[in-house]
N, C-alpha and C positions, 0 to 999 in steps of 0.2 A: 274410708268414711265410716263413723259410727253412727248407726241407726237406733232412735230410739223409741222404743214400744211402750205406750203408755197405755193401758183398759180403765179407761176414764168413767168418772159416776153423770160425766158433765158432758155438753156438746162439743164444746169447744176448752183447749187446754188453757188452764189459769196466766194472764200474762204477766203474772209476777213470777211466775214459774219459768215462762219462755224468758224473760228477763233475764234472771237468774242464771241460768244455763248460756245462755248467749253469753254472758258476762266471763264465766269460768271455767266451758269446757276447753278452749283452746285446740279444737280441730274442727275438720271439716265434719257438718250432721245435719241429721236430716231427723224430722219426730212424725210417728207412727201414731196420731191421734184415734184410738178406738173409742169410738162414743159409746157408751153401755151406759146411759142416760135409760133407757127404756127395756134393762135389761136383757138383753137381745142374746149375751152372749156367756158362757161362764166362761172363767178367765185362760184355763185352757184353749177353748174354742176363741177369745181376743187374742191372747199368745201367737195360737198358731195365724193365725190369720194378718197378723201382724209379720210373722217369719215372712209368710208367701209376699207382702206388700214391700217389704224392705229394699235396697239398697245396696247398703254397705257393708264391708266385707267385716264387721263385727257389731253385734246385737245385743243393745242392752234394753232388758226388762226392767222397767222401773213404777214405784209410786205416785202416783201425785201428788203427794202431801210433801214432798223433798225438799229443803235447799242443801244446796251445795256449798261450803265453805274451804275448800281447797281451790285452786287455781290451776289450769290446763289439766283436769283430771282428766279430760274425753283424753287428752294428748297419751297422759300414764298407760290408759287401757291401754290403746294402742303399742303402744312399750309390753306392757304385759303380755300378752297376748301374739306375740310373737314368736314365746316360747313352742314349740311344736307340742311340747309335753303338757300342758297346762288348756284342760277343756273347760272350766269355767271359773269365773270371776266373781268375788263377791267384799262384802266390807263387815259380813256377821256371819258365823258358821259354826259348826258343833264336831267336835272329831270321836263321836261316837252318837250312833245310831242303834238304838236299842231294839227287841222282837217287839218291848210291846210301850206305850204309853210316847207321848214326846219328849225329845231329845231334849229341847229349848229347857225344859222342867227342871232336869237334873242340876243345873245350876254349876257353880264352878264345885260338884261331886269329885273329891280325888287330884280337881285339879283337871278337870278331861274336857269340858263343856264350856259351850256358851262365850266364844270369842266374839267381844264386843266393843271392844275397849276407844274405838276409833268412829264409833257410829253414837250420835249423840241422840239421844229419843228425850219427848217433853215425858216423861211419866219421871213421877219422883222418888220413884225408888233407884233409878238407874240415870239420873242428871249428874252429867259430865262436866266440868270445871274444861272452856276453851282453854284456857291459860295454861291447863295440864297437860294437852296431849302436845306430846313430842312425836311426831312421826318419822319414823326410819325407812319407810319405803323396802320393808321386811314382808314376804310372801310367807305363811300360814298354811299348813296344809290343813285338811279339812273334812270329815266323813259329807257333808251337807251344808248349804247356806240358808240363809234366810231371805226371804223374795223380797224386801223391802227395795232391793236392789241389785242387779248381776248380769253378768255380759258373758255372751258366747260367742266363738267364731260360727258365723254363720255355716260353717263349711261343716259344721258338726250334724248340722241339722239334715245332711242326709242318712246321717245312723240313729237321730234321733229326735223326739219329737212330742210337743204336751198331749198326755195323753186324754182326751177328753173324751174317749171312749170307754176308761175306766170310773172317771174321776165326776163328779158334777159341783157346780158351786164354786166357791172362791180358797178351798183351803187343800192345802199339800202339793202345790205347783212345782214350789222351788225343793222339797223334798225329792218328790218323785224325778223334779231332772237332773237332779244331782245325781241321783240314783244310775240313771239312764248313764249321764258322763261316764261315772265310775266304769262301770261295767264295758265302756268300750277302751279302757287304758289307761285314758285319760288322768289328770289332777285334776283337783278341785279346791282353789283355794282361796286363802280372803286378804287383800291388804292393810295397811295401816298408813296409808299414805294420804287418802280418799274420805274426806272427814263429811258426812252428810247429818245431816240432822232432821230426824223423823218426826212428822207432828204429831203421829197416834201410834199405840201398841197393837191393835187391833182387837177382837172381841175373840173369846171363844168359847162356841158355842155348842152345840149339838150337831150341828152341821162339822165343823171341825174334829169332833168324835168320831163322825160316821166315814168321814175321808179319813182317817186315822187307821183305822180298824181296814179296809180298802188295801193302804197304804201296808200296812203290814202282813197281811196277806198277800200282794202281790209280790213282797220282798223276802217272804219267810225263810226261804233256799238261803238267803245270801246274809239275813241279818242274825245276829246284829255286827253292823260293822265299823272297824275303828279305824280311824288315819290320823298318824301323828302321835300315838300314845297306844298301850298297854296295857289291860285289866285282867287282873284275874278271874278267874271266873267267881269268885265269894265277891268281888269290885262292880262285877257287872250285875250280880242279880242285884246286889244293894240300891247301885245306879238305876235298873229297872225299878225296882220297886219305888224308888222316890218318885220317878220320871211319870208311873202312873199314879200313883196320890196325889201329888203336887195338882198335875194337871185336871183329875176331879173336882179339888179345891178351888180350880182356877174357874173351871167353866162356874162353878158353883159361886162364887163374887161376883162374877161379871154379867149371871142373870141377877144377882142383888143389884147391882146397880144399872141395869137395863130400865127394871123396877121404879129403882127409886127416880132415873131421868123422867121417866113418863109420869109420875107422880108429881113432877114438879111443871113436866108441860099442862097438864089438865088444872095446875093450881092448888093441887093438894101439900097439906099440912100433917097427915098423920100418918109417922114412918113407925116399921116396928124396931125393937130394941136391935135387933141384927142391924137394920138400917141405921139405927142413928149412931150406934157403931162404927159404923166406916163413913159415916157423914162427921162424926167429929174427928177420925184419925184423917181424914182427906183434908179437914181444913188444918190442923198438926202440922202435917207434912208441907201443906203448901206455904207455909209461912214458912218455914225451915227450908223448903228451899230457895224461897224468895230471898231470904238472908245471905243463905250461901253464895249465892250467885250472886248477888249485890258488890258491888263499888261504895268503898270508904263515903264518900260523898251522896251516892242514894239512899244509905243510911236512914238517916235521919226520917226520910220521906217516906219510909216502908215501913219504920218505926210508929212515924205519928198513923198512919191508914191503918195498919193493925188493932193500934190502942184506940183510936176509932169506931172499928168494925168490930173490935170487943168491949166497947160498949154499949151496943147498937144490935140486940137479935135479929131486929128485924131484918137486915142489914146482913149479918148473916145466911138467915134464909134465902134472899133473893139472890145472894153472889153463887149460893156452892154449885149453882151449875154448870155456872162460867167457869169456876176454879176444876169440875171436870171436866170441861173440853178441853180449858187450858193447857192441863198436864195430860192428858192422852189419854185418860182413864174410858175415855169410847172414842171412837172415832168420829172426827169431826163433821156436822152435817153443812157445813157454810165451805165457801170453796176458800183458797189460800187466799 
């Protein structure tokens, strides 16, 4: 049986969510609904607590925000995870793990980072064309995944374990137990068979900094570490040095647009130029990828809305908020 751990913002799990899941995992399971509605718990201390409640002989940590677009995926894990050698499961992963800044940042540096090809997210810089992915049912090795999603054999979880004793808050989960796996023999790896689609990127903030910095000193001995590839040492500090810029620049957007949301919930009109900046390349982009993604025949209808809503500022104003939830640029506050 696959057991599934959810640390929910909500009481009860979304039922277009249990819908969904009912419809395509294709085995036996059970859901681990932690309500963290009244923040009770950081997602370590949900994790484990979730471990201790389970069930089934493999444990998958997942998002809320998920749908599933494969079919019998619960069935795959189970296929997967039979390997004796293979301690954890995922469908986004990084096969280098730097000393200092995040992995995810480095971007495809060298060719080393950031496998994602099979995990579709609404954000538009990384919108995936269904029609594209061919999946081969090819395992990935992997220094780390990404917590959006990943399944452990339960049976691991007596060498290891989230560590909520180091850690506080919602950021470096799926770091630190990747880490953990490693360290006991284990693989860690990600497939392409398992095509989910994420509603949000997540935010990062300050709190994400401070588990970073945490994260890297608990790990110093061992990083930085590579699965699946090679750097020289001139490769790797390059890779560092981007991996911490990048991610500066990141937290630094994403309090601008923390900014400019509450600006628009209070009714405000006056952005500064940095603001209206990424207020006009967000609407750019969301049209470009409304197109792309488009069908010959919705054409037409996306065409006339745009010409529309460019002629219409006001009309503009009132949509760009919607257009950043839409595409992931924060995290959704309405449930699926």
């Amino acid at each position: 049986m696959l057991s599934l751990i959810i640390c929910s913002k909500h009481p009860t799990t979304s039922k277009v969510l249990l819908q969904n899941i009912s419809q395509t995992i294709g085995c036996e399971y059970e859901i681990i609904h932690m309500d963290n509605s009244q923040g009770k718990y950081s997602i370590f201390q949900a994790y484990n607590e979730g471990v201790r409640l389970s069930k089934g002989e493999n444990l998958c940590f997942m998002h809320e925000d998920l749908t599933f677009n494969s079919d019998n995926w619960g069935y795959k894990v189970e296929q997967y995870l039979k390997d004796n050698s293979l301690g954890l499961l995922g469908v986004a992963g990084v096969k280098v793990v730097p000393v200092h800044g995040d992995a995810r940042m480095g971007g495809y540096f060298y060719g080393c980072n950031w496998d994602r090809y099979y995990t579709i997210e609404k954000n538009p810089r990384s919108a995936i064309d269904m029609k594209k992915i061919q999946p081969l049912g090819v395992l990935k090795e992997c220094a780390a995944v990404d917590g959006l999603w990943f399944c452990i054999p339960k049976n691991m979880f007596q060498r290891i374990k989230f560590d909520e004793n180091t850690y506080q808050g919602f950021h470096l989960y799926d770091f630190d137990i990747s880490m953990q796996v490693q360290m006991t023999g284990k693989k860690v790896m990600i497939c392409d068979d398992i095509i989910i689609e994420h509603d949000s990127v997540g935010l990062f903030n300050q709190s994400f900094s401070d588990n970073l910095v945490i994260f890297s000193n608990k790990w110093k001995d061992v990083l930085p570490l590579q699965r699946g590839i090679t750097l020289t040492g001139m490769q790797m500090k390059a890779f560092t040095e981007k991996s911490v810029t990048r991610l500066q620049k990141r937290i630094e957007n994403d309090a601008l647009k923390v900014n400019i949301l509450n600006k628009y919930k209070l009714g405000g009109t006056s952005f500064t130029k940095s603001e209206q900046r990424l207020i006009t390349r967000s609407l750019q982009v969301y049209w470009r990828v409304r197109f792309q993604n488009s069908s010959a025949s919705d054409s037409k209808n996306i065409y006339r809305e745009f010409r529309k809503e460019k002629g219409n500022p006001f009309s503009l104003k009132i949509n760009i908020w919607g257009k950043y939830l839409y595409y992931g640029l924060m995290r959704k506050n309405s449930r699926i």
